[in-house]
mmCIF file of the N, C-alpha and C atoms, coordinates in Angstrom:
data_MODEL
# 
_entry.id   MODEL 
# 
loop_
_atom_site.group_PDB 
_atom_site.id 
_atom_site.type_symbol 
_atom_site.label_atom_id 
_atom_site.label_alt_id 
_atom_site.label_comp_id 
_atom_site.label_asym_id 
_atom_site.label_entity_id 
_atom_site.label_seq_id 
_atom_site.pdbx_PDB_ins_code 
_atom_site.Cartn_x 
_atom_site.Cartn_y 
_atom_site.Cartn_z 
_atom_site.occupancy 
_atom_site.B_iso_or_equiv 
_atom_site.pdbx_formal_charge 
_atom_site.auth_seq_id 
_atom_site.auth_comp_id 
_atom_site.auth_asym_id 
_atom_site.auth_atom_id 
_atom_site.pdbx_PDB_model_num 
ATOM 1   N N  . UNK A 1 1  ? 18.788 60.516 -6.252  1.00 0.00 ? 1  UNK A N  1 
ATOM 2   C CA . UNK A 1 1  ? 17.664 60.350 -7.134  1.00 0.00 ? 1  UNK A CA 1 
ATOM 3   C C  . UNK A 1 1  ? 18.158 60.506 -8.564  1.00 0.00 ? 1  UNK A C  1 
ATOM 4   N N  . UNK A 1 2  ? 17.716 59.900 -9.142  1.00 0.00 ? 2  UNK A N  1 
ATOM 5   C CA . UNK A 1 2  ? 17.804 59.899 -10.707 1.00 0.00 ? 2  UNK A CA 1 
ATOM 6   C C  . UNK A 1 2  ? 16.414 59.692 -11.729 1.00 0.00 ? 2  UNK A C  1 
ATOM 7   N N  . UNK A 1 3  ? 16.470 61.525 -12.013 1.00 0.00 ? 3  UNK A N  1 
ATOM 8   C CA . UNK A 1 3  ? 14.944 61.450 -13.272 1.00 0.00 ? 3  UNK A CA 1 
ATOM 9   C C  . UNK A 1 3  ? 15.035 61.129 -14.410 1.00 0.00 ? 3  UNK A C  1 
ATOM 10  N N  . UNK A 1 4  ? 14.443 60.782 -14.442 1.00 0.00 ? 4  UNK A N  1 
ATOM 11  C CA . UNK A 1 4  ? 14.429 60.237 -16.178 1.00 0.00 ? 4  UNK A CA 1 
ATOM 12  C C  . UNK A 1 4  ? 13.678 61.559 -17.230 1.00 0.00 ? 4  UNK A C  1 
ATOM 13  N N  . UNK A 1 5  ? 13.074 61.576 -18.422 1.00 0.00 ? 5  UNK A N  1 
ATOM 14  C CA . UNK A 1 5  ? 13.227 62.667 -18.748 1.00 0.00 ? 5  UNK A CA 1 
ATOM 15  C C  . UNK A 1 5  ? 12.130 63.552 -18.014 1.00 0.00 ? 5  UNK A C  1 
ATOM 16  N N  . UNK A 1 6  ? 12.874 64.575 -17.939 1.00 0.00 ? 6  UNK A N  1 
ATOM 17  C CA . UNK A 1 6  ? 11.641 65.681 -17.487 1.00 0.00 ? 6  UNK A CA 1 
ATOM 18  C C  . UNK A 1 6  ? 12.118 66.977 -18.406 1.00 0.00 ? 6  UNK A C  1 
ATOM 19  N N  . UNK A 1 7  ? 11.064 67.541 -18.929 1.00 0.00 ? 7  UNK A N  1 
ATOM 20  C CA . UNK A 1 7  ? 11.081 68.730 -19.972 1.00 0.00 ? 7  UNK A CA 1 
ATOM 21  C C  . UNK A 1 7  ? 11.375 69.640 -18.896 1.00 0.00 ? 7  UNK A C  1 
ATOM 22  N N  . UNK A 1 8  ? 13.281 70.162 -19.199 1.00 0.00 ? 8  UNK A N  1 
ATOM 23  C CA . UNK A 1 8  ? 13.751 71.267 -18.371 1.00 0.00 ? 8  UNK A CA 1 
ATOM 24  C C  . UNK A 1 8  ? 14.619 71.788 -19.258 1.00 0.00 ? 8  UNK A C  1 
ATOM 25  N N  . UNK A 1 9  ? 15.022 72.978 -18.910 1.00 0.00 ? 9  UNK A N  1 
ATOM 26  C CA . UNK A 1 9  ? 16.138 73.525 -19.307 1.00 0.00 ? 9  UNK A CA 1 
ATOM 27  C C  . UNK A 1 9  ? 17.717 72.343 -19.338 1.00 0.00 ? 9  UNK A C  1 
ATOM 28  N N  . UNK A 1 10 ? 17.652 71.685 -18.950 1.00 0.00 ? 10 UNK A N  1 
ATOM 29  C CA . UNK A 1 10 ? 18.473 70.629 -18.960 1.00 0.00 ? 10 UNK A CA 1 
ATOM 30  C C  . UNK A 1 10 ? 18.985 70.592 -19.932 1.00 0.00 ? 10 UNK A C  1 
ATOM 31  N N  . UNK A 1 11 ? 17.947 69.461 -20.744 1.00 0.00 ? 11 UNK A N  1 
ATOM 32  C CA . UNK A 1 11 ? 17.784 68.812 -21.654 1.00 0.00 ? 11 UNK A CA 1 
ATOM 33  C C  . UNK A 1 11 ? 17.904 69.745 -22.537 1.00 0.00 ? 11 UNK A C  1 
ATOM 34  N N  . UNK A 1 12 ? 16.932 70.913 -22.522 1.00 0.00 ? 12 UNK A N  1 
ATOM 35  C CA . UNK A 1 12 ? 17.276 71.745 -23.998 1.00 0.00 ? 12 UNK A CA 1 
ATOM 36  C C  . UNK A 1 12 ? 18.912 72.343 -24.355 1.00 0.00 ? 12 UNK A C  1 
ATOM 37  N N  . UNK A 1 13 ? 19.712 72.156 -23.281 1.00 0.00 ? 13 UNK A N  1 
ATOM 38  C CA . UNK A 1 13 ? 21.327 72.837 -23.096 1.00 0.00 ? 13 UNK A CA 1 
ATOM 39  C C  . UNK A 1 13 ? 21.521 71.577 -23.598 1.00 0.00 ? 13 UNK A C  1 
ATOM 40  N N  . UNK A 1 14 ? 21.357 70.173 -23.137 1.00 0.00 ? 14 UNK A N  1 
ATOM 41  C CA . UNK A 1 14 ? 21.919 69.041 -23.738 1.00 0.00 ? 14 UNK A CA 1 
ATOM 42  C C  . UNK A 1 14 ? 21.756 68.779 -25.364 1.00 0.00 ? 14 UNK A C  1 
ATOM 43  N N  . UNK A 1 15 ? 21.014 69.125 -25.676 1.00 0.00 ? 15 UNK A N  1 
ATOM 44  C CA . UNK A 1 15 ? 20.886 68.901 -27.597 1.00 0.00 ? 15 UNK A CA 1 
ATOM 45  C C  . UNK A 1 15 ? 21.402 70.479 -27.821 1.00 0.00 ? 15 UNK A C  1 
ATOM 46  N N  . UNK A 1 16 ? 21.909 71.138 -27.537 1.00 0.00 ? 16 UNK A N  1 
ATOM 47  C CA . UNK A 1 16 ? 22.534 72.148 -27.648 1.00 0.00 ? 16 UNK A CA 1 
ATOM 48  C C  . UNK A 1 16 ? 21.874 73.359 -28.392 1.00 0.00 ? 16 UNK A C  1 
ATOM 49  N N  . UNK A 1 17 ? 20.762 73.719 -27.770 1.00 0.00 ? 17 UNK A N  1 
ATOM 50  C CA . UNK A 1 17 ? 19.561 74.069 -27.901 1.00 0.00 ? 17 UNK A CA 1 
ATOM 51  C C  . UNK A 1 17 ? 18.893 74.592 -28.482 1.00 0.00 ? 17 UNK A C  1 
ATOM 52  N N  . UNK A 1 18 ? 18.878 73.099 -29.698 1.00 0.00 ? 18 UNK A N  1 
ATOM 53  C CA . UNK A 1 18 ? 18.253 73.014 -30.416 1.00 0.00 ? 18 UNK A CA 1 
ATOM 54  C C  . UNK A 1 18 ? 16.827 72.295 -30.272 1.00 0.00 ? 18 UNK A C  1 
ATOM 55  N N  . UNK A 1 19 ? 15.332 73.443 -30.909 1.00 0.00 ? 19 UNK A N  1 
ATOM 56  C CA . UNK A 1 19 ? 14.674 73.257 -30.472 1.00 0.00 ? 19 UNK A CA 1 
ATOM 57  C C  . UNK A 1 19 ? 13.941 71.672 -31.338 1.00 0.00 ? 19 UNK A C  1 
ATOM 58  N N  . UNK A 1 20 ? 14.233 71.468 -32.498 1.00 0.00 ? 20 UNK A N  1 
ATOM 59  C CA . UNK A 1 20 ? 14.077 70.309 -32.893 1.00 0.00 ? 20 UNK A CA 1 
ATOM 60  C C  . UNK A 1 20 ? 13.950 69.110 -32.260 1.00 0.00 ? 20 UNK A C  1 
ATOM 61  N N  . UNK A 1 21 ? 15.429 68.950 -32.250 1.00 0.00 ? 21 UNK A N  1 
ATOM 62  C CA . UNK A 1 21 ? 16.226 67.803 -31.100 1.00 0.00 ? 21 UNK A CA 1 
ATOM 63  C C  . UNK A 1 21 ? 15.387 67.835 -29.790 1.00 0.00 ? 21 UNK A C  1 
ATOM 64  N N  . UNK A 1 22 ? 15.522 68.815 -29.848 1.00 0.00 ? 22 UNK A N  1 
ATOM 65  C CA . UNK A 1 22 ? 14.685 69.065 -27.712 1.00 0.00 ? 22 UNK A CA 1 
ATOM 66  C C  . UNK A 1 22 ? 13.299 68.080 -27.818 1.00 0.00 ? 22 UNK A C  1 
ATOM 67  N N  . UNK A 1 23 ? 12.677 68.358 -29.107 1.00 0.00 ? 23 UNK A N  1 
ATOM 68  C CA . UNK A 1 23 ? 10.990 68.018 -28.864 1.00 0.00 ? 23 UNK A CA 1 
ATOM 69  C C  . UNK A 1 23 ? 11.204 66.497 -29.430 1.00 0.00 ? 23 UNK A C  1 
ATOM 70  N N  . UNK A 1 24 ? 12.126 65.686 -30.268 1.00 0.00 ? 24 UNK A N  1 
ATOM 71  C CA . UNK A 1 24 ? 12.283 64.788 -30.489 1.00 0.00 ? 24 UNK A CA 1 
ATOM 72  C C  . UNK A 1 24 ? 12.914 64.007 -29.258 1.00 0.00 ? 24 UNK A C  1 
ATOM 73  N N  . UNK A 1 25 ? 13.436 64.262 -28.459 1.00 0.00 ? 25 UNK A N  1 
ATOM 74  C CA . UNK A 1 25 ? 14.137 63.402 -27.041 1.00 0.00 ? 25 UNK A CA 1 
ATOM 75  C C  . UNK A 1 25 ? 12.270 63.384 -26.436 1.00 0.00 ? 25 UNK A C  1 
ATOM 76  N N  . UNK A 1 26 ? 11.284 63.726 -25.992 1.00 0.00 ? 26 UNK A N  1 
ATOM 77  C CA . UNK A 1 26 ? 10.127 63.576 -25.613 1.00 0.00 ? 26 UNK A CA 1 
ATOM 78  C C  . UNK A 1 26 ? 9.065  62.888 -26.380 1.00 0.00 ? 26 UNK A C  1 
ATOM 79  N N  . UNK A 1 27 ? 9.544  62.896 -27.929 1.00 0.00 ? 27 UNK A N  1 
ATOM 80  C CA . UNK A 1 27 ? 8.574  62.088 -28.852 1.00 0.00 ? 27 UNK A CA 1 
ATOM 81  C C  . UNK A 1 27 ? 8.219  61.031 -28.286 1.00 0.00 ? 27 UNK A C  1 
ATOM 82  N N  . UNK A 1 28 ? 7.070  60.534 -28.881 1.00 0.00 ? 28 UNK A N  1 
ATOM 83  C CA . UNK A 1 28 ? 6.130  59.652 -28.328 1.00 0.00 ? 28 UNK A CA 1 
ATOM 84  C C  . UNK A 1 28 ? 6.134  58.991 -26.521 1.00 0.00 ? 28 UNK A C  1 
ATOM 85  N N  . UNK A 1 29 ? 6.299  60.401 -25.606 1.00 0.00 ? 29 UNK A N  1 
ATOM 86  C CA . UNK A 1 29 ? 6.500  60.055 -24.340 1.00 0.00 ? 29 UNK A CA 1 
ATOM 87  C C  . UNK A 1 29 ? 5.578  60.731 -23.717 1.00 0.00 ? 29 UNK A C  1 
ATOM 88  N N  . UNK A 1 30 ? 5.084  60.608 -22.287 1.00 0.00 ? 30 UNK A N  1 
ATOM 89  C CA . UNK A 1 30 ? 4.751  61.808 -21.684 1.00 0.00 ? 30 UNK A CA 1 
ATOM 90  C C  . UNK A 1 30 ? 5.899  61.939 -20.366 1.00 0.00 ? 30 UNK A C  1 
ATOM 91  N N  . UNK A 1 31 ? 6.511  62.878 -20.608 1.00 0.00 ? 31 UNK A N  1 
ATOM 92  C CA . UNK A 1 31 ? 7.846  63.242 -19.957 1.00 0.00 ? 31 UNK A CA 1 
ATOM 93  C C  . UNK A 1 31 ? 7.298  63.562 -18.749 1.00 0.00 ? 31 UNK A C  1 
ATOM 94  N N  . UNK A 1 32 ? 7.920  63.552 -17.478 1.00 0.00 ? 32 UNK A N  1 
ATOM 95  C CA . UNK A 1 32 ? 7.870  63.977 -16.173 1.00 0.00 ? 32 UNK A CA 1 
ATOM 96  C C  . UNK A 1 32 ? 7.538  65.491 -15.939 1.00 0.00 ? 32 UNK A C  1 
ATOM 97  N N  . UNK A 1 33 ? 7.383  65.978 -15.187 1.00 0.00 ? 33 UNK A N  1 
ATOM 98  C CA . UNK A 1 33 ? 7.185  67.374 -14.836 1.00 0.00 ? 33 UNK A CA 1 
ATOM 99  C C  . UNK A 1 33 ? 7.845  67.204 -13.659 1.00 0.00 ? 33 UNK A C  1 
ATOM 100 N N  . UNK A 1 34 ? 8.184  68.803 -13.192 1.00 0.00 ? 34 UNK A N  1 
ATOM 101 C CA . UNK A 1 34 ? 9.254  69.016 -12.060 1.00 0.00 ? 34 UNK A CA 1 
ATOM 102 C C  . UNK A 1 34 ? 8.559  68.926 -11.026 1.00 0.00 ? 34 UNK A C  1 
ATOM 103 N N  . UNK A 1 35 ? 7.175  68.703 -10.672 1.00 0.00 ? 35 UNK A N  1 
ATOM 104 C CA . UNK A 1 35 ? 6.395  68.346 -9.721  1.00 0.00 ? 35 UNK A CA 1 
ATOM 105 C C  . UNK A 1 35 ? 6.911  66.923 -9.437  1.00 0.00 ? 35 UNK A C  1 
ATOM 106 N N  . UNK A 1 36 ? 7.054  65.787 -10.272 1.00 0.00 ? 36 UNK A N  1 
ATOM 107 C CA . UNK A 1 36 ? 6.750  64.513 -10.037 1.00 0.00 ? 36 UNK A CA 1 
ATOM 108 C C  . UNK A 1 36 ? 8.126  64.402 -9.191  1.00 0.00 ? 36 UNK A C  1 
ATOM 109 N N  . UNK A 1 37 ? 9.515  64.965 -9.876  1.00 0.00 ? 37 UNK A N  1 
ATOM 110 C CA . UNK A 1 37 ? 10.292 64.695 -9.097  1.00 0.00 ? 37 UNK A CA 1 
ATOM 111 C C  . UNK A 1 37 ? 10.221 65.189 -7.520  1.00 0.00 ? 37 UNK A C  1 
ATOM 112 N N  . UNK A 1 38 ? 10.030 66.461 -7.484  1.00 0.00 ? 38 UNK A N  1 
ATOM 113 C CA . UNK A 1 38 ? 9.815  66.995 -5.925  1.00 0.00 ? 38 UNK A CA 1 
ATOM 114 C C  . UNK A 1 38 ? 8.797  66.291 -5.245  1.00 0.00 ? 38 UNK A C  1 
ATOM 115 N N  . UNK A 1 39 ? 8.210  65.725 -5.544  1.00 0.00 ? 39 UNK A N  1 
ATOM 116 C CA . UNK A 1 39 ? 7.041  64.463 -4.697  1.00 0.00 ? 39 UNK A CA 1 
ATOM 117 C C  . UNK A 1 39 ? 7.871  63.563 -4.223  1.00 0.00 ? 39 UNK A C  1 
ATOM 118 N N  . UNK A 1 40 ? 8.883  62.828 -5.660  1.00 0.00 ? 40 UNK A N  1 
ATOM 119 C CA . UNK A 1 40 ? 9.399  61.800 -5.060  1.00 0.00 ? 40 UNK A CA 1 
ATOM 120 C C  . UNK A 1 40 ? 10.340 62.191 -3.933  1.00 0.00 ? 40 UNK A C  1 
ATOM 121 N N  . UNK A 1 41 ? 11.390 63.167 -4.383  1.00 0.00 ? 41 UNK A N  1 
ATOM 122 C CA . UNK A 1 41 ? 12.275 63.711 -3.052  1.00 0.00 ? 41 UNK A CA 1 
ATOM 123 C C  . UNK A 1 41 ? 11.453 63.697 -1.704  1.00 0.00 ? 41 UNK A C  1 
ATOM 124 N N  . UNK A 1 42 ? 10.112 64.295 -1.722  1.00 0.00 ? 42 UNK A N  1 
ATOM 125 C CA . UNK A 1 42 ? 10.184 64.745 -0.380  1.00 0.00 ? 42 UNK A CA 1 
ATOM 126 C C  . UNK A 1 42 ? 9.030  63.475 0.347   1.00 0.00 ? 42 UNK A C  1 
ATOM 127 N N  . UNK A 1 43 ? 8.592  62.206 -0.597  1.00 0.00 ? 43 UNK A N  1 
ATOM 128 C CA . UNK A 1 43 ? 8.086  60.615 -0.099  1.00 0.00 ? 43 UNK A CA 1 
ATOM 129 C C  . UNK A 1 43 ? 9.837  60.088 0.668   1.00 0.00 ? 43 UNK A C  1 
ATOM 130 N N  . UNK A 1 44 ? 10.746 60.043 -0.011  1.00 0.00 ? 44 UNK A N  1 
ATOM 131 C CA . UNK A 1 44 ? 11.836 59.954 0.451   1.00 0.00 ? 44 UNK A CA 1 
ATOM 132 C C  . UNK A 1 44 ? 12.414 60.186 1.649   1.00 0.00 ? 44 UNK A C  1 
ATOM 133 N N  . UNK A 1 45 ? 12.157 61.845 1.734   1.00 0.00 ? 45 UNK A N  1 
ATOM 134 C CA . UNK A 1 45 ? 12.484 62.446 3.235   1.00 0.00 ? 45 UNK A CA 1 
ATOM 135 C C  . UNK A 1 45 ? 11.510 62.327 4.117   1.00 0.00 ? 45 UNK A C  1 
ATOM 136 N N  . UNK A 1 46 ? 10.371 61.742 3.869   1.00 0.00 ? 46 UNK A N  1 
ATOM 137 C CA . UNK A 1 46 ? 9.122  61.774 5.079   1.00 0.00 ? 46 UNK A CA 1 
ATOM 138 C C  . UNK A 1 46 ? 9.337  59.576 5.834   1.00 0.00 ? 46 UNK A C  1 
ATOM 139 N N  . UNK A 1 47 ? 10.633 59.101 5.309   1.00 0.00 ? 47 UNK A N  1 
ATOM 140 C CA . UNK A 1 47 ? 10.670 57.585 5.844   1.00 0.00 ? 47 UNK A CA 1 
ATOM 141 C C  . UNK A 1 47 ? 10.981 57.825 6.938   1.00 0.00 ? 47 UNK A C  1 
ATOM 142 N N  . UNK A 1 48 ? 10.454 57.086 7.699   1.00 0.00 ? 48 UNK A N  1 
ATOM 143 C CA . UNK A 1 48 ? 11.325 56.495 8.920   1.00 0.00 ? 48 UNK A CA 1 
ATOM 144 C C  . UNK A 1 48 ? 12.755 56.969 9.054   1.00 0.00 ? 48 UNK A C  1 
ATOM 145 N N  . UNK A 1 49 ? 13.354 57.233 10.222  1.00 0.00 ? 49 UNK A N  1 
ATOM 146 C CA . UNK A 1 49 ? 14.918 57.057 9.851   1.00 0.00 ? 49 UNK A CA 1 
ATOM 147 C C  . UNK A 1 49 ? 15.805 55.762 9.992   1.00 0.00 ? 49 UNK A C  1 
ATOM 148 N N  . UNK A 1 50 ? 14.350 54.916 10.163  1.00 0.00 ? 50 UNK A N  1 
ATOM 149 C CA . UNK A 1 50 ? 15.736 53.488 9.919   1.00 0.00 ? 50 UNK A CA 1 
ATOM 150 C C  . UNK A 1 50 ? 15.384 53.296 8.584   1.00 0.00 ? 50 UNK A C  1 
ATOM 151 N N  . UNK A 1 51 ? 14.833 53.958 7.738   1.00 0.00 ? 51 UNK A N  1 
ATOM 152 C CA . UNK A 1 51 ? 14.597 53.371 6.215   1.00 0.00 ? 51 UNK A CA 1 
ATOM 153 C C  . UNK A 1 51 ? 15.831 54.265 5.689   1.00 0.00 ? 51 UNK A C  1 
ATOM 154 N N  . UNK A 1 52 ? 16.455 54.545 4.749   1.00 0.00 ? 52 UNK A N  1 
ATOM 155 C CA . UNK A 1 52 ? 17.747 54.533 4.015   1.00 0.00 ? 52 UNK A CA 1 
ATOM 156 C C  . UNK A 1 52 ? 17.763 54.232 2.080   1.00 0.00 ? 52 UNK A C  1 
ATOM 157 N N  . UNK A 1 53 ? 17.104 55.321 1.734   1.00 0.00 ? 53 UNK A N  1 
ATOM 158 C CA . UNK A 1 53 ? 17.031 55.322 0.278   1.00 0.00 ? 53 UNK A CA 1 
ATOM 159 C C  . UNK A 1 53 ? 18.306 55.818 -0.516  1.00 0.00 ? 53 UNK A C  1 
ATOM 160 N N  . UNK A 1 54 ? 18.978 54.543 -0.711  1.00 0.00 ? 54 UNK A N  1 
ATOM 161 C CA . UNK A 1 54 ? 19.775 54.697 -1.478  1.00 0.00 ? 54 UNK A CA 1 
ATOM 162 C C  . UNK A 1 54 ? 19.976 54.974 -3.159  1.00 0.00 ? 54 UNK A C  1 
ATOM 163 N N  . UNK A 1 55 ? 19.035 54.934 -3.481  1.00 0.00 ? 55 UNK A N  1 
ATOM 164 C CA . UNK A 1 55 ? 18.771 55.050 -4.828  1.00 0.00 ? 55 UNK A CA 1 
ATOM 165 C C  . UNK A 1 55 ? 17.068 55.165 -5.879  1.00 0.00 ? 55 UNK A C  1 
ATOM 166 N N  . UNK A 1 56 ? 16.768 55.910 -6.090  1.00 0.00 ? 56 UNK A N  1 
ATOM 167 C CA . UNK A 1 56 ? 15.563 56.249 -6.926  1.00 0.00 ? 56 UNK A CA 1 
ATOM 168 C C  . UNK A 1 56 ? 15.415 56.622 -8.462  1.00 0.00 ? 56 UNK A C  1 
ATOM 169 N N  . UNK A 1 57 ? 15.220 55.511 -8.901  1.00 0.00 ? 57 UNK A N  1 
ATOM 170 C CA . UNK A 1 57 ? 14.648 56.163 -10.697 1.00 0.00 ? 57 UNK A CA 1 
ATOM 171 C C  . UNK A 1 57 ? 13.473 56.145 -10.662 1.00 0.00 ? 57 UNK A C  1 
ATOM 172 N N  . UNK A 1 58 ? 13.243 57.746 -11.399 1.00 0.00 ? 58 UNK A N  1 
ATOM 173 C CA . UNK A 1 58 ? 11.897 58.252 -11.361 1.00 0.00 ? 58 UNK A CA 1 
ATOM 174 C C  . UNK A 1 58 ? 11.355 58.493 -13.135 1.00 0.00 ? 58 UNK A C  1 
ATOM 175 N N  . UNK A 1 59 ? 11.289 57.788 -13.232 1.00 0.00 ? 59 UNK A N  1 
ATOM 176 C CA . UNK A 1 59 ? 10.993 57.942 -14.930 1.00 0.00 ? 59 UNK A CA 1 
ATOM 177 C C  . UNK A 1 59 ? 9.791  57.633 -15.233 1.00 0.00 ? 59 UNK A C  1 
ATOM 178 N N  . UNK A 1 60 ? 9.192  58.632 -16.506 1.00 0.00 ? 60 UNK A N  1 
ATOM 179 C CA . UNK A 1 60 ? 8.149  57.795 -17.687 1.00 0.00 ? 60 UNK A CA 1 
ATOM 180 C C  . UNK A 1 60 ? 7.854  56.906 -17.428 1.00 0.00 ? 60 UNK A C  1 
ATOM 181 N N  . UNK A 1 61 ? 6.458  56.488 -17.585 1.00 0.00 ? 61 UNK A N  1 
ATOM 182 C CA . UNK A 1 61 ? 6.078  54.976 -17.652 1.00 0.00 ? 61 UNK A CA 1 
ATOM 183 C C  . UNK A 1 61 ? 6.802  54.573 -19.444 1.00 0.00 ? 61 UNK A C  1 
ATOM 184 N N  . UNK A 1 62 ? 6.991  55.386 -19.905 1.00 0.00 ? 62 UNK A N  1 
ATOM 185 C CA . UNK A 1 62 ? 7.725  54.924 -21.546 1.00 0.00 ? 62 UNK A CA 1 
ATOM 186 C C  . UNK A 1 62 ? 8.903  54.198 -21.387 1.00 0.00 ? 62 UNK A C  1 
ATOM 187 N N  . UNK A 1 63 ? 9.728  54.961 -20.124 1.00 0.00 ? 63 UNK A N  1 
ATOM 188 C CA . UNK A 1 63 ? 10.901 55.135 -20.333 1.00 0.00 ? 63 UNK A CA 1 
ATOM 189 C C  . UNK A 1 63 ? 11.685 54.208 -19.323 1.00 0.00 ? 63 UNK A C  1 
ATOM 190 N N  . UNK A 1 64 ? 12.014 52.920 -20.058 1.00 0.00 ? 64 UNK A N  1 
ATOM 191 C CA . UNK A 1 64 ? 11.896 51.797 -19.412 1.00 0.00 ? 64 UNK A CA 1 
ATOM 192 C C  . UNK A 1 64 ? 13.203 51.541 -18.837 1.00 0.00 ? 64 UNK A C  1 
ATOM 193 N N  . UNK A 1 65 ? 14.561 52.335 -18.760 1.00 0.00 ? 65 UNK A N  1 
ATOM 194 C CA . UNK A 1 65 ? 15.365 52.350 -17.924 1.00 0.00 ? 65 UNK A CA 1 
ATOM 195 C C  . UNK A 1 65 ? 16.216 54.217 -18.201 1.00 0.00 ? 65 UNK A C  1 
ATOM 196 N N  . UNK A 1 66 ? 17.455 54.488 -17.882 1.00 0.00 ? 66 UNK A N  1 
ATOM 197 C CA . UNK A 1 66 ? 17.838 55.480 -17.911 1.00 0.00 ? 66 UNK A CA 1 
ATOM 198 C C  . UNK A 1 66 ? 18.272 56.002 -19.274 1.00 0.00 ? 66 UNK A C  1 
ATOM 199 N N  . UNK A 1 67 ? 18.394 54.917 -20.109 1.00 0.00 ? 67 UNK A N  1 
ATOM 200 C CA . UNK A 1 67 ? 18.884 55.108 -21.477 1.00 0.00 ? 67 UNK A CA 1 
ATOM 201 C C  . UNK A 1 67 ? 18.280 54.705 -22.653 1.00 0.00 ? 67 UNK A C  1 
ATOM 202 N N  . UNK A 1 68 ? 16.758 53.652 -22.184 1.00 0.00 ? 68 UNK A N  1 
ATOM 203 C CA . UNK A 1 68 ? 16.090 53.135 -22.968 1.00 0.00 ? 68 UNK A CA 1 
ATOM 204 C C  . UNK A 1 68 ? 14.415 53.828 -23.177 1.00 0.00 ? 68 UNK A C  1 
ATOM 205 N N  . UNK A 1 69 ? 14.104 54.514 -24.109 1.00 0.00 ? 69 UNK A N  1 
ATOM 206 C CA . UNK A 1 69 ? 12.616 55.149 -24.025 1.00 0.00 ? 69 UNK A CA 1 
ATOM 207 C C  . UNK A 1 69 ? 12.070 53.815 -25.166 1.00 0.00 ? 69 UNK A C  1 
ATOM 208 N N  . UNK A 1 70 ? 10.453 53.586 -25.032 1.00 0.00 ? 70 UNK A N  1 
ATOM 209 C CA . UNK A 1 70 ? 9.717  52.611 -25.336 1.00 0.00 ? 70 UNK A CA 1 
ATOM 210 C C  . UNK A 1 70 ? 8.699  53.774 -26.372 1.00 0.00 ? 70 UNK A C  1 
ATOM 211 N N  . UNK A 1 71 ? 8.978  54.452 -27.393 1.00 0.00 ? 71 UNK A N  1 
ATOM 212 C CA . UNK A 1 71 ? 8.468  55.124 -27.930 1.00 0.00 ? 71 UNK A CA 1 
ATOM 213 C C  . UNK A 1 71 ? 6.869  55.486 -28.610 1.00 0.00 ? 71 UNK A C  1 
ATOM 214 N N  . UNK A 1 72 ? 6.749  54.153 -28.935 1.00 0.00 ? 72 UNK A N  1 
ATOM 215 C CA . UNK A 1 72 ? 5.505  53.320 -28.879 1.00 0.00 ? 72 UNK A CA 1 
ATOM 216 C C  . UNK A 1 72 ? 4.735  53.147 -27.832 1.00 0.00 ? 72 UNK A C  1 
ATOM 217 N N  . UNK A 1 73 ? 4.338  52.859 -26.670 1.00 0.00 ? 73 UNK A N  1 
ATOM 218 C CA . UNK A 1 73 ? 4.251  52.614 -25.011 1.00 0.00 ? 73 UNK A CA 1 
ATOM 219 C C  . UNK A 1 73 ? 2.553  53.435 -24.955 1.00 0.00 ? 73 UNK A C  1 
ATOM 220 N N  . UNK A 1 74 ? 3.250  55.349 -25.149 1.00 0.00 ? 74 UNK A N  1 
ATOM 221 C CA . UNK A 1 74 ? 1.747  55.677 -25.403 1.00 0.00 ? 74 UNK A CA 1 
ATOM 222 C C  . UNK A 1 74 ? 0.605  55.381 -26.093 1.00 0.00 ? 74 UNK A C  1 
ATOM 223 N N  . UNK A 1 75 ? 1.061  55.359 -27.248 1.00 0.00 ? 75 UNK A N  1 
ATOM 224 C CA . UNK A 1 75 ? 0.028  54.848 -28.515 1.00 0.00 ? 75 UNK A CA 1 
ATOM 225 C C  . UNK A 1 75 ? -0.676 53.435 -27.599 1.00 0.00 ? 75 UNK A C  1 
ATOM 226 N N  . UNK A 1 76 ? 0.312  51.996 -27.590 1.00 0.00 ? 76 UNK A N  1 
ATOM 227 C CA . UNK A 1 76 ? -0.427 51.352 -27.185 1.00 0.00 ? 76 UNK A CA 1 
ATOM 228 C C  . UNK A 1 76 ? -1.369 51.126 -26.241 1.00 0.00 ? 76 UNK A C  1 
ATOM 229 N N  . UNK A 1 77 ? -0.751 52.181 -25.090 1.00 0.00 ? 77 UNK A N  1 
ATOM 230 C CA . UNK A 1 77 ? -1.350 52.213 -23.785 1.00 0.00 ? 77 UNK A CA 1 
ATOM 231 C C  . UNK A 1 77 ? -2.921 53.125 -24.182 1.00 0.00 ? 77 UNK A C  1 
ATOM 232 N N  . UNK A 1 78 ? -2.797 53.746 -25.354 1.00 0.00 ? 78 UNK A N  1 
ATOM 233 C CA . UNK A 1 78 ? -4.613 54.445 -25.225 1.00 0.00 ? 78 UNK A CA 1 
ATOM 234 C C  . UNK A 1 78 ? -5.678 52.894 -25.710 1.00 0.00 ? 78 UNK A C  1 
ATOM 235 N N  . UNK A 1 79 ? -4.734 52.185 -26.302 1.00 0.00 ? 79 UNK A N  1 
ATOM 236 C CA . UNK A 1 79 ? -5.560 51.262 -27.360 1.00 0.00 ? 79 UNK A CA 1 
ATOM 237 C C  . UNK A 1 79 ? -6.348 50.279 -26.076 1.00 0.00 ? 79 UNK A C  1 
ATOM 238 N N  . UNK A 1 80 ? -5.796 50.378 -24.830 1.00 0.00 ? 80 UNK A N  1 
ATOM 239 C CA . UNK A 1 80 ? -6.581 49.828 -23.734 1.00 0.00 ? 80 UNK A CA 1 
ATOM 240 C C  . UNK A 1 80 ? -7.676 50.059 -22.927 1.00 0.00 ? 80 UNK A C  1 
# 
């Protein structure tokens, strides 16, 4: 599995924890919570065993691949 951002201790060790940086990597997002990932893990472990999940990105609806956030995304998405 691979999350995309989720507000953890992670991330705050990754900007070297600095709390600035920390709240700017989440700007204009709504970041994951550690719930969303443990849902997905355990939709995963409840397949079939002929199903075979090789790979899961679990990201932001912002956050439009592993390296790309859509910063803008929220804003537009209320304007609907």
């Amino acid at each position: 599995m691979r999350p995309g951002f989720v507000k953890t201790r992670f991330h705050y060790q990754r900007v070297g924890m600095d709390d600035r940086k920390f709240e700017e990597v989440f700007e204009g997002l709504e970041e994951l919570e550690t719930e969303d990932i443990a849902d997905a893990a355990v939709w995963m472990l409840e397949q079939p065993e002929r199903i075979s999940i090789k790979a899961m990105d679990v990201v932001p609806n912002a956050q439009r691949s592993l390296s790309a956030v859509d910063r803008d995304w929220k804003h537009r998405r209320r304007g609907k």
